[in-house]
N, C-alpha and C positions, 0 to 999 in steps of 0.2 A: 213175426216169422220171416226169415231171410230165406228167399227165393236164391234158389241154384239150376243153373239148367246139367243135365245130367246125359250122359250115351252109354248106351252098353257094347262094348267091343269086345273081342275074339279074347277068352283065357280067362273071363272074370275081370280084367282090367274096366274101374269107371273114372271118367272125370269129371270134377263139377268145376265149375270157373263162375264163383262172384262177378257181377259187373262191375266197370269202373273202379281199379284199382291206380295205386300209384305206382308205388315200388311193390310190384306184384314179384310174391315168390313162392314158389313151388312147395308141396311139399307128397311126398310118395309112402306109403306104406311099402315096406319089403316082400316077397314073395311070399306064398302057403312053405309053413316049416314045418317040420317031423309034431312038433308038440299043439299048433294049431289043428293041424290033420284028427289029434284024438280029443280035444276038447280040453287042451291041460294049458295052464298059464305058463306065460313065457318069462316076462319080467326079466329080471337081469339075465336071466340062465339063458346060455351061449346053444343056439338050437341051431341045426344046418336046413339050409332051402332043401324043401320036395324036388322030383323031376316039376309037377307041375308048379311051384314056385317058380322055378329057373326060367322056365316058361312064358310064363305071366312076365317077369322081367323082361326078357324077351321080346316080347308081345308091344312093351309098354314101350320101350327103346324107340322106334322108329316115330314114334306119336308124339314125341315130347317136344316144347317148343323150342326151334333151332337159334332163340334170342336169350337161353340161358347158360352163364359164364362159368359158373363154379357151382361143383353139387360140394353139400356139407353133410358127411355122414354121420350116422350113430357107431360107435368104437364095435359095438356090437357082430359080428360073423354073418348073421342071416342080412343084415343089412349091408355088411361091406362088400359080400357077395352080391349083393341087388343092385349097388351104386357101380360096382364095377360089370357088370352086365348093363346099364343103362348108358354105359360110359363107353359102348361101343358105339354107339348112334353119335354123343355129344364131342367125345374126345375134347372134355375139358379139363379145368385141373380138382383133383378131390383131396381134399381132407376128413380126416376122422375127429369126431370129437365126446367125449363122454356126457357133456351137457345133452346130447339128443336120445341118450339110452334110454331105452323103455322104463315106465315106470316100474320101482321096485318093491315087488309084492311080500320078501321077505321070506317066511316060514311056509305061505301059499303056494311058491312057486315049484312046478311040476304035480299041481295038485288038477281037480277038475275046475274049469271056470265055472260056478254055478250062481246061478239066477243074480242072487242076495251080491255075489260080488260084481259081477256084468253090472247092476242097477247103480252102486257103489261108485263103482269103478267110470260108467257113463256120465252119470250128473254133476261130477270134478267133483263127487264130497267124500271123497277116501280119505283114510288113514290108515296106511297099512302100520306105521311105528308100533312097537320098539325096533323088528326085525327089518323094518322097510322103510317105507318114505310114506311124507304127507303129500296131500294136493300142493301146499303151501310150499316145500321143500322141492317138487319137480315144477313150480311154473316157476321161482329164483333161476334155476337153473338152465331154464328154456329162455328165459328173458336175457339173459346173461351172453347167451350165445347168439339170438338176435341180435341182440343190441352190437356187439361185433359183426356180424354179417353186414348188418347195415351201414355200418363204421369202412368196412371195406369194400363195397359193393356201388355203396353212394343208390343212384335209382336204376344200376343193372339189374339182371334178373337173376335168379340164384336157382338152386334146387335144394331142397332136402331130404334125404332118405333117412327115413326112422320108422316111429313105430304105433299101431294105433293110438296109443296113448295120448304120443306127443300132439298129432295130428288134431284129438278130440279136444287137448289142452288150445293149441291154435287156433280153433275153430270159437272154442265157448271167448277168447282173449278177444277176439274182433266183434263176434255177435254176441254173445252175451245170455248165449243158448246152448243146451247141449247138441252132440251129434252122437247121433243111435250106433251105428253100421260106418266103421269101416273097414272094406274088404281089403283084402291082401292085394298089392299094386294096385290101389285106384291113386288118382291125382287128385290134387285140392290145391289150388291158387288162395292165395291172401294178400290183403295190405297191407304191407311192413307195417308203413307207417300209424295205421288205425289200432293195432296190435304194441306201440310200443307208445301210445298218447300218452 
């Protein structure tokens, strides 16, 4: 079990920060959106930040470390909304990219998250195909766009705005564990490098 130390700050913002990383790089879930608020999955479908999402963004901006160069966003609305609200504090340069989109649930999406999918959905052993995507299919994709960040970044620090998914997908690539919870705007640190071995 990989120990994180954890704070809780103002708006639901958490971060945990792994020790001793190398090419440590960010990465941020996007604010509370319209379809989180009632319990419905988001997946590809384009959902706009709450007032209190906007917030959380917000919130999160001033906290973030002042040694990161370029945030990499998800092509996605609620997150380019997020990166651009976190982008008042950093004023660095952003790009969008479709490799960090949430996973895609398919035929699921706008439906309720329930149990059986949350469980699915947590332990990386989905499949939402034919209408969606595999586990298999979103860690290509995520590896794809690391492996470019890394390519361009060298051992700067980076950010990433995307989406619980991605985050859970990052998390189980280094440990080799799932991750339960994550909230809307918490921060997670990783190592590039231990992530792309």
């Amino acid at each position: 079990m990989v120990e994180c130390q954890f704070s809780k700050l103002k708006a639901g913002v958490r971060f945990s920060y792994p020790a001793q990383n190398k090419m440590k790089i960010y990465a941020i879930r996007h604010g509370l959106t319209d379809l989180n608020k009632k319990g419905l999955i988001n997946g590809y479908t384009d959902s706009i930040l709450e007032p209190e999402g906007i917030e959380q963004a917000r919130m999160a901006a001033p906290l973030l470390p002042k040694t990161i160069k370029h945030i990499y966003s998800s092509s996605l609305g609620r997150t380019k909304h997020t990166a651009e609200l976190l982008n008042e504090s950093l004023n660095v340069p952003i790009t969008f990219h479709d490799e960090l989109k949430e996973v895609n649930f398919g035929v699921l999406e706008g439906t309720p998250f329930l149990d059986e999918f949350k469980k699915k959905h947590r332990s990386q052993q989905y499949d939402w195909r034919p209408s969606g995507e595999s586990f298999d299919d979103v860690k290509k994709r995520v590896l794809k766009i690391l492996k470019k960040i890394k390519s361009e970044n060298g051992d700067r620090e980076a950010l990433i705005v995307a989406h619980g998914g991605i985050v859970r997908l990052m998390h189980f690539l280094e440990f080799g564990e799932p991750l339960e919870e994550v909230d809307n705007a918490s921060l997670h640190s990783f190592d590039l490098d231990k992530i792309l071995k």
